[in-house]
N, C-alpha and C positions, 0 to 999 in steps of 0.2 A: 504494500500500500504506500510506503514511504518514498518509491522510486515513482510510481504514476502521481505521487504530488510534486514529486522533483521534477517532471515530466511537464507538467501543465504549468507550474512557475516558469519551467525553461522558456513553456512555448509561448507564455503571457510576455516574458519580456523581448523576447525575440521578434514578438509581433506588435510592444510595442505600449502594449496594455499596463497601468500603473504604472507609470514614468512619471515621477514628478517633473517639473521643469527646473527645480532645485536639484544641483549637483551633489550635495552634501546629504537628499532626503532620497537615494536612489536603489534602495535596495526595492524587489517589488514583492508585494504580499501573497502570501500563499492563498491560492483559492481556497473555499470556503471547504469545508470536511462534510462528506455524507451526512445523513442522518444516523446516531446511533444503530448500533447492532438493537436489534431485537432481541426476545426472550426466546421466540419461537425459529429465528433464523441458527446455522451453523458457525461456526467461522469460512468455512470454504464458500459456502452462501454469500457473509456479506464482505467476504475478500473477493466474487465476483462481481458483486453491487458497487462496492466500492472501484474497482476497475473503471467500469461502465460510469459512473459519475464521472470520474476524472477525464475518461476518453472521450464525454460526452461534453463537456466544458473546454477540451483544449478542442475539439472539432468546431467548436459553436465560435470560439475564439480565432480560431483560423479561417473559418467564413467570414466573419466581420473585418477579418484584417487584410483579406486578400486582396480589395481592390487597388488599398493601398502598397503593399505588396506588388502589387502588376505593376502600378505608377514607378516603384522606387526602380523597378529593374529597368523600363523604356527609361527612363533619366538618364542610370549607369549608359546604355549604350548608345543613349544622344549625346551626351557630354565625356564622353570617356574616349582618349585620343591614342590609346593603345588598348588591346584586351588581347590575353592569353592566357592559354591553358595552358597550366603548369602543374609537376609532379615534387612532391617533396621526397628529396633527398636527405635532408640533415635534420633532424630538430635538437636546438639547444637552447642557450638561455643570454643572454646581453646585459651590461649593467649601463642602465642611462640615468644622466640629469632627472631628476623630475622639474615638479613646477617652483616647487621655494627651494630648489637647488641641492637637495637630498639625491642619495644613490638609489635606485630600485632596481630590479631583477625583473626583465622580459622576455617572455618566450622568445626564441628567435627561430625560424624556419626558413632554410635555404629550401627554392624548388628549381626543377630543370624544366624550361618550355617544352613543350612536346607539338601547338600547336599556335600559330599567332592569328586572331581574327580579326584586327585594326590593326592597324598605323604599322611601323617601319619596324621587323622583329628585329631582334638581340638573342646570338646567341649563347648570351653571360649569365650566369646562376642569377637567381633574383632571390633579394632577402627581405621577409617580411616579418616585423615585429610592432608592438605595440605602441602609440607614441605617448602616452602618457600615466605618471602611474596615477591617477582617476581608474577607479572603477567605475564609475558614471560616464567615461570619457575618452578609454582604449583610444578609438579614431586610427583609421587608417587600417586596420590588421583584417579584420571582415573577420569570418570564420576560419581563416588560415590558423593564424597559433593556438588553434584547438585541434590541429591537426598532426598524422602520426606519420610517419614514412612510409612511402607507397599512398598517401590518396593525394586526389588530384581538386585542383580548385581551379577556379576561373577568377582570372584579376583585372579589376577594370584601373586605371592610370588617367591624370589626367594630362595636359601638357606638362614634361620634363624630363628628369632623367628616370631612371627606372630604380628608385629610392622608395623608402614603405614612406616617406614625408606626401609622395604626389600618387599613393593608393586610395581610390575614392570608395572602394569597398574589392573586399573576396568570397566566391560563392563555393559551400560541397556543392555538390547534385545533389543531397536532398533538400538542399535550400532553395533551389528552383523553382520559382512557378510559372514564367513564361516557355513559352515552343519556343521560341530562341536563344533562352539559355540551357533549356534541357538540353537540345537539338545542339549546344556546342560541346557537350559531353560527349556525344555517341563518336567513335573511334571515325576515321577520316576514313573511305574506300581506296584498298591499297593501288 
């Protein structure tokens, strides 16, 4: 039960939902819990019930949020002046500046392009880390520094050099929801 409410917090903040606009107030609340077990239910019962609530709020939550969703992605690839598909190769960690000039620890992910679908490709490792230690305020890393060696992500860039500073976002494939970003996952015809 504790993973399908870690599951539906994921999928609230991921879409958006409960975000203050305060950096400082940005952790997001956990949806609300079933209704008690019963007297007459099992626990395999309302460890299915409860399933079902949770799958049924992060579904409800992911209809409300997809138009916007579809908007964010047509943005990435009207505004975005490189995009590639790339394979992580290394994952490790980087120590950067923060904001009042502390050290912090960022993931860091080298990937290898595999495929360029804008602008003028490079064929130099590209390194994508977090730019800020905000937790309300990563920026720039997208879904990549949650990722493991071997998966592949899509990077959208805006004009620069190919630095995580001019990263406008990074997509898994499960984080798709247009045909044209699915559709830049599927392997190329040899």
């Amino acid at each position: 039960m504790h993973r399908l409410a870690r599951l539906a917090c994921f999928a609230a903040s991921a879409l958006g939902f409960g975000v203050p606009e305060i950096a400082g107030a940005c952790s997001i609340p956990a949806p609300p819990p079933p209704p008690p077990r019963t007297a007459a239910e099992s626990e395999a019962e309302f460890t299915a019930r409860s399933r079902k609530w949770y799958g049924d709020i992060n579904e409800q939550a992911r209809k409300e949020a997809l138009p916007g969703m579809i908007a964010h992605e047509e943005r990435l690839w009207a505004a975005a002046h490189r995009v590639v598909l790339a394979r992580i190769d290394k994952v490790g960690s980087t120590r950067l500046r923060g904001s009042s000039g502390q050290w912090y620890e960022s993931p860091l992910v080298k990937l290898r392009p595999i495929r360029w679908l804008k602008g003028h490709p490079s064929p130099r490792r590209i390194r994508v880390h977090d730019l800020s230690d905000d937790s309300c305020d990563f920026g720039g890393a997208g879904s990549a520094t949650d990722g493991e060696v071997g998966d592949v992500f899509l990077l959208f860039y805006r004009p620069g050099p190919l630095d995580p500073r001019y990263i406008l976002d990074t997509f898994s494939q499960d984080r798709a929801v247009t045909t044209r970003t699915r559709e830049a996952f599927i392997p190329a015809e040899p």
